[in-house]
C-alpha positions, 0 to 999 in steps of 0.5 A, spaced: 144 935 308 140 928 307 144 922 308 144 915 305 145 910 309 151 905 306 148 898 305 147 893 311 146 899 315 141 900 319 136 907 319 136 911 325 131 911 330 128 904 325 125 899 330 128 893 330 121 890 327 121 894 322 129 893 320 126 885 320 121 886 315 125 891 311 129 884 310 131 883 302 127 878 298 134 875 297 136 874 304 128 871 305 130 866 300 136 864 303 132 863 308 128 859 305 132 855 302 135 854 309 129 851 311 127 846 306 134 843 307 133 843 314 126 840 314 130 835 308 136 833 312 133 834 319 134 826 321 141 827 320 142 833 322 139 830 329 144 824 328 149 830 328 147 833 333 146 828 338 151 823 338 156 829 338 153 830 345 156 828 351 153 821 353 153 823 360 147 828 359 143 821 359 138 820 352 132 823 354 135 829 355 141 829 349 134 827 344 131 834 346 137 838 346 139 834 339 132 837 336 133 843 339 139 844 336 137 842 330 131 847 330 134 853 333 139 853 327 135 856 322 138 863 320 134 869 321 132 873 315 138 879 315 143 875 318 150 874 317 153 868 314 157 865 318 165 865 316 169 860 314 163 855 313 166 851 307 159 851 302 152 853 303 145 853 307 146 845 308 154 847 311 152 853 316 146 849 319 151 843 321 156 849 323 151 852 328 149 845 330 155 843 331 157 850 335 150 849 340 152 842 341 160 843 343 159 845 350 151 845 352 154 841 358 156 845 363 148 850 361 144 844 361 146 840 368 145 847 371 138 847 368 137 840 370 139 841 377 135 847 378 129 846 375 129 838 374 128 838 365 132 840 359 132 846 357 125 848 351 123 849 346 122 842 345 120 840 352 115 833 354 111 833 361 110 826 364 114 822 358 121 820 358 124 819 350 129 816 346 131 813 340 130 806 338 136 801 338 139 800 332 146 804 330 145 808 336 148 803 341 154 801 334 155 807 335 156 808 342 160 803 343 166 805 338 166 814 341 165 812 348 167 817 351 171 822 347 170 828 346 164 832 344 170 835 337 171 827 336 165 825 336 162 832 332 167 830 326 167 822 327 159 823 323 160 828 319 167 824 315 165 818 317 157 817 316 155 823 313 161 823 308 165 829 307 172 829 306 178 831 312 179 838 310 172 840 310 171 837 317 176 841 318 174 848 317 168 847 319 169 844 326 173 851 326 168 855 324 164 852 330 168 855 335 171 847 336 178 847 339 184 843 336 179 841 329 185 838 326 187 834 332 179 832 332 179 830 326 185 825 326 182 822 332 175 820 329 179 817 324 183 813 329 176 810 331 175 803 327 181 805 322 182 800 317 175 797 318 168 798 315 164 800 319 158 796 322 153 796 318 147 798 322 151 805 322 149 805 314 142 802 315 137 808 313 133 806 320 139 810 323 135 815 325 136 819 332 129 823 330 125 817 331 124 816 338 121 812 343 115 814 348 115 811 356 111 815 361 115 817 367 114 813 375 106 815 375 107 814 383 113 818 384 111 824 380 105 824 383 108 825 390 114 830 387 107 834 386 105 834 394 113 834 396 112 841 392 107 844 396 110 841 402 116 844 402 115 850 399 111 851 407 117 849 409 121 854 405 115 859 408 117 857 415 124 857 415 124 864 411 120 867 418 126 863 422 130 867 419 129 873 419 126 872 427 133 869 429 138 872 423 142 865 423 141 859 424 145 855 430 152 852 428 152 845 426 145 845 425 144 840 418 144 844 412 138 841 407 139 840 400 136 845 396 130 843 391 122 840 392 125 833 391 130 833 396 124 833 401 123 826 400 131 823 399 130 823 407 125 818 408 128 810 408 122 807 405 123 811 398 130 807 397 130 803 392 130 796 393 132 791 387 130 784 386 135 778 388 136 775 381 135 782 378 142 782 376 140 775 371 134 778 367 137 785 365 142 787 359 144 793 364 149 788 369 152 795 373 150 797 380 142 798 378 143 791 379 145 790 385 140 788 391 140 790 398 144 786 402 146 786 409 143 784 416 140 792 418 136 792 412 130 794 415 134 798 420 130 806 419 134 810 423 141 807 420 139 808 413 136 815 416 142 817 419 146 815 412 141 819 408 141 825 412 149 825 411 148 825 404 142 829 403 142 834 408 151 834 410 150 834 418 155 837 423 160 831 425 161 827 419 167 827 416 166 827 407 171 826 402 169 824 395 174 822 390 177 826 384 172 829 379 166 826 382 160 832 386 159 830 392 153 834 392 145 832 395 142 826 390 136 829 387 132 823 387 131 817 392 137 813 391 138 805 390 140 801 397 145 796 395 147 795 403 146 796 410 149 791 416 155 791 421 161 788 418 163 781 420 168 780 425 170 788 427 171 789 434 169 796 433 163 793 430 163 798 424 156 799 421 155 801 414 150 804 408 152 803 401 148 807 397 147 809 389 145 815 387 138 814 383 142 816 376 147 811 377 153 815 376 155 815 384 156 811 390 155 813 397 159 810 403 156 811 409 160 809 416 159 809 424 162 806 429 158 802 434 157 809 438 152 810 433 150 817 431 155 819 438 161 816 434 165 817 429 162 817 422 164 819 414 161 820 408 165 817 402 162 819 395 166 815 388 163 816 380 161 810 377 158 812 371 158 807 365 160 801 370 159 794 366 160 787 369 168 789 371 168 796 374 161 794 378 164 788 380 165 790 388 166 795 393 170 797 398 166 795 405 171 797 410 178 798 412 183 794 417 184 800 422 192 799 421 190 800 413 193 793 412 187 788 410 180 790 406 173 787 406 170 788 399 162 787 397 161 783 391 157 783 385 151 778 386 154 775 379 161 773 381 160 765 382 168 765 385 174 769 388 180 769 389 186 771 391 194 772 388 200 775 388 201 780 382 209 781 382 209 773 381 207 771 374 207 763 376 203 764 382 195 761 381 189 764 385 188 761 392 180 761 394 177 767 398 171 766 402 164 770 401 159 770 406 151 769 403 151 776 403 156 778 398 161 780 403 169 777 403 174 775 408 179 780 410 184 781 403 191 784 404 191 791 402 196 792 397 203 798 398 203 798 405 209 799 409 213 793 407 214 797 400 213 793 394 215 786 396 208 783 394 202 785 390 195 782 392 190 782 387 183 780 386 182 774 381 174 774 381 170 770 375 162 771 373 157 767 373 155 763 368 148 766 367 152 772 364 158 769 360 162 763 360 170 763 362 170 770 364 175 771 370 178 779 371 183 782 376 181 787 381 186 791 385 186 795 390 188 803 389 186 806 397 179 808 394 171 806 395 172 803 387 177 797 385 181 798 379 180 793 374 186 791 371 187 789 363 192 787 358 193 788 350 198 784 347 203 785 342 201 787 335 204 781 332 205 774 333 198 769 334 192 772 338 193 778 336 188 784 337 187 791 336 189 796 341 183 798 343 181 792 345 184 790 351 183 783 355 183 780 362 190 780 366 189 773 366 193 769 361 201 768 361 203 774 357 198 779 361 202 776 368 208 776 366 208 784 363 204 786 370 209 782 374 215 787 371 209 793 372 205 792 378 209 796 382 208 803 378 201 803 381 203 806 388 204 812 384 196 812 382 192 812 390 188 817 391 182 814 387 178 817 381 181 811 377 177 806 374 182 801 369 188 801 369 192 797 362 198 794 359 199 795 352 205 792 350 205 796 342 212 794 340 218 789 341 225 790 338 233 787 338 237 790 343 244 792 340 251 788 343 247 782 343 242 784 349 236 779 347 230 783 345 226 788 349 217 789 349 216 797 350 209 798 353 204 804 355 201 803 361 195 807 361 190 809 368 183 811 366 180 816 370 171 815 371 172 822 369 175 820 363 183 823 362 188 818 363 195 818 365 200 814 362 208 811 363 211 807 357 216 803 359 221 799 355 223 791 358 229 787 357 231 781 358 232 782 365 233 788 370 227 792 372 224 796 367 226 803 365 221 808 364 222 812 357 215 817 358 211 819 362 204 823 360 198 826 364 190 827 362 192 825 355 188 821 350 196 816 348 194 809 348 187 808 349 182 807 345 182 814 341 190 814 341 192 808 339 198 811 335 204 811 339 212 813 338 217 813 344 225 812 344 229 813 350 238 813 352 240 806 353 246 802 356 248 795 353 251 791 358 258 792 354 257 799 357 255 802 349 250 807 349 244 808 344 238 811 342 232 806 342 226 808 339 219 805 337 213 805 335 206 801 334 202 798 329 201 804 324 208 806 324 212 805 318 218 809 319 222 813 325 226 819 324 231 822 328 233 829 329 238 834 333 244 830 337 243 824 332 240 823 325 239 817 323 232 813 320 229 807 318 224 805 314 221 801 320 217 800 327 224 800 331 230 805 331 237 803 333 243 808 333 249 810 337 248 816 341 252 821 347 249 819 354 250 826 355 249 829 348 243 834 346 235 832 345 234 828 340 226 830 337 223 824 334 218 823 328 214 817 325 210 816 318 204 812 319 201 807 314 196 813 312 202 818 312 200 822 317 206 824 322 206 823 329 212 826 335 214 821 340 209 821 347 215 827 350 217 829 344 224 825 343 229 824 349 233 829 353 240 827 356 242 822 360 239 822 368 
């Protein structure tokens, strides 16, 4: 008996070309209509799709997967819509743009290091693109580095106008995870504040682009290294198979055509000495090669081998988050020298990877390549005026003193002690070549008695009175250190705008906190900040007590935080503490925390606090108690039950304290 097939089921034995070219008149109208809309909006479904991109990717690459994006987001003729899409064609081509564009990292850097260029179609040969100045950078600056759901739902509410719940649904139906959370973070980028005017502007355009052609010279003989070692790559095949196994402790060779020419010193890049002066890019691309052994071939050989073709006999470590994996282009040579008054007259090679997001310390000790060496490898993506300030040169044997090298736009440095507010900078010496005096090495042996810091101050050639605090945390990057002030009272900022650890009220909360950064050695951080968000009265009469967060940024991006509450006097007690979170930095200036404190009459209560948005605290569980303002105070059990704590915030969104309320007593 012949059978009908249902509707939206196909034949047997139809081919898929035919199934296509059976498609309804409807369904190639929808398309249709799919396209037009696509074709009309698609400057701003490209601004969609490449600011949700990590910036990470770099423009180039971020504007042709952005188009790509775009483009392959066109529904087929047929198709099934996808679900949950909150409107239509317009709507379900952001949902598939949004879906391509969450997580194309991990695929597209795995494309880049396997075949050198994005994924196609688009692709360009010989030319490096990117969009033009002018909004692009505006809204750089206030995403960051959040992540990609934030940045996704940052332009679909606030740029391209849909509401809350919209966004929502559809960050959802894109596979995004947490698209509540995403939501409320990209309302917490510039809250209350309009946005800069450039974002506005029509000029706002991320398919418009600009056209440069790639390093003629350097590409030309990327073509010869080709060939050439794809003859090696013959030879070694034959070795092979003759000997089975090449001898142990033989180097092993970076993979890749390019990597044939990262062992040659005189392909290191080498920047000008005043370079620095005429950039807007003030990180390490700026730095010139410094050091007396320069011109040193078979020092920077030996220091290139050791990254690129990773010898026997050189002892590697790399900082959290950051590959320690060949560079794939000739790096930038920053320094090459023995180091001043070292008995042991340790050499040392500074390199920076060609993309600029990674530094490489190579060491030998005076046996040259008989001797001891290690290979040190730390991020430095984004790097700016501060975090690219110096680095770490070498270490005294006993690990108690360090010698830093410099940015050649640090016109003076110094050196104090953090745990005293009162103490003043006591000059440092630096050598023509940018490399300072022995500095004490924080956290030794000794305990925590003292803290030196380094207090350095730019040039004037690029800002006037600018001075910042670097300490050390045992890693090859110092760790910049910041402070951001109370909410209230004169002077006032934002919470997403730190200042320098430079003035009175900086000093004196690091004075109260500086021991807490023994818990953070280990490398991967890039800053470390004190936000004092609130201040409240003490009960019994105790004076008044300033609850800060603490928050370390990694260069990886996560941070870990530790809220603090400071009386009077005593040393700080530690309400919370929390690990890989976005709390108080610049997407989670929304801030709730209470702990169990004791008065000195020997009363205990519940303290509770909140930052700047905050309008009232409730508590729940062994107290109820509320208030219609930022700080709460009520007795409470030194040994009673949990208590959960809520906060209403100026918008009426609630938030739960950092830890989720207090337990009992320690």
């Amino acid at each position: 008996m012949a059978t009908t097939p249902r509707s939206g089921s196909q034949p047997h034995g139809t081919p898929p070309a035919a199934a296509a070219a059976a498609a309804t008149p409807s369904a190639r109208g929808a398309v249709e209509r799919a396209e037009a809309v696509l074709v009309e909006q698609y400057p701003r479904l490209v601004r969609l799709a490449y600011l949700t991109l990590p910036p990470s990717l770099g423009r180039h690459t971020r504007v042709l997967l952005a188009h790509r994006a775009v483009q392959h987001a066109l529904p087929r003729a047929g198709g099934r819509r996808d679900p949950g899409v909150p409107g239509g064609a317009l709507e379900e081509l952001r949902v598939r743009i949004v879906r391509a564009t969450l997580a194309p990292a991990g695929a597209a850097r795995g494309l880049l290091a396997r075949t050198g260029r994005p994924p196609a179609p688009p692709f360009v040969w010989g030319l490096r693109l990117w969009p033009p100045a002018g909004g692009i950078d505006e809204a750089e600056e206030l995403l960051g580095a959040a992540p990609a759901p934030v940045r996704a739902a940052f332009v679909l509410h606030r740029l391209d106008g849909l509401a809350e719940e919209d966004v929502t649904r559809l960050l959802g139906a894109a596979g995004a995870a947490g698209p509540e959370e995403a939501v409320r973070e990209a309302r917490a980028v510039a809250p209350g504040a309009s946005l800069p005017a450039a974002l506005l502007n029509p000029g706002f355009d991320a398919s418009v682009v600009s056209a440069r052609p790639t390093d003629l010279l350097r590409r030309r003989r990327r073509v010869r290294a080709a060939w050439a070692a794809a003859a090696v790559a013959l030879l070694a095949a034959g070795a092979l198979v003759a000997d089975g196994s090449p001898p142990r402790g033989q180097a092993v060779p970076a993979a890749g055509a390019v990597a044939a020419g990262v062992l040659d010193p005189a392909r290191l890049a080498r920047v000008p000495a005043e370079a620095w002066a005429d950039t807007a890019r003030v990180d390490f691309t700026a730095w010139p090669a410094r050091g007396g052994r320069t011109a040193d071939r078979a020092l920077l050989t030996r220091a290139l081998g050791a990254w690129a073709a990773r010898p026997g006999g050189v002892r590697t470590t790399a900082a959290p988050g950051t590959p320690a994996d060949p560079p794939a282009h000739s790096p930038h040579l920053l320094y090459a020298g023995d180091v001043p008054g070292d008995p042991g007259a340790t050499a040392v090679v500074l390199l920076l990877d060609a993309e600029g997001d990674r530094v490489a310390r190579y060491t030998e000790s005076a046996g040259g390549p008989r001797g001891t060496r290690t290979l040190d490898v730390a991020r430095t993506d984004e790097a700016g005026v501060t975090t690219a300030a110096a680095l770490t040169l070498t270490r005294a044997p006993d690990g108690t003193a360090a010698r830093y090298l410099l940015a050649p736009w640090i016109a003076s440095a110094g050196t104090r002690d953090l745990l005293r507010a009162a103490d003043t900078a006591r000059p440092l010496a630096v050598a023509a070549d940018g490399v300072t005096a022995p500095v004490p090495v924080p956290g030794g042996s000794g305990g925590c008695r003292a803290w030196p810091v380094v207090e350095l101050t730019s040039s004037a050639r690029i800002v006037e009175k600018h001075a910042f605090v670097l300490t050390d945390l045992g890693a090859l990057t110092p760790v910049h250190l910041t402070y951001t002030p109370l909410p209230d009272g004169p002077g006032a900022v934002p919470a997403r705008q730190p200042r320098e650890a430079t003035g009175a009220a900086a000093r004196a909360a690091w004075a109260a906190g500086a021991c807490g950064l023994r818990t953070l050695g280990g490398g991967g951080v890039r800053a470390v900040n004190v936000w004092d968000f609130a201040d409240s009265d003490l009960p019994d009469g105790a004076g008044r007590a300033v609850w800060s967060c603490t928050r370390a940024s990694g260069w990886a991006g996560p941070g870990d935080v530790l809220v603090q509450l400071r009386a009077p006097s005593g040393p700080p007690q530690e309400v919370a503490r929390a690990r890989s979170t976005a709390a108080c930095g610049r997407f989670g200036q929304h801030l709730l925390a209470g702990t169990r404190w004791r008065s000195p009459a020997g009363h205990w209560y519940l303290l509770a606090a909140g930052s700047r948005e905050v309008t009232a605290i409730t508590a729940n569980g062994a107290v109820r108690a509320e208030t219609g303002g930022r700080s709460l105070v009520a007795p409470v059990d030194p040994a009673g039950a949990p208590v959960s704590l809520t906060g209403r915030l100026a918008s009426g969104a609630r938030i739960t304290a950092l830890d989720g309320g207090t337990g009992g007593r320690d």
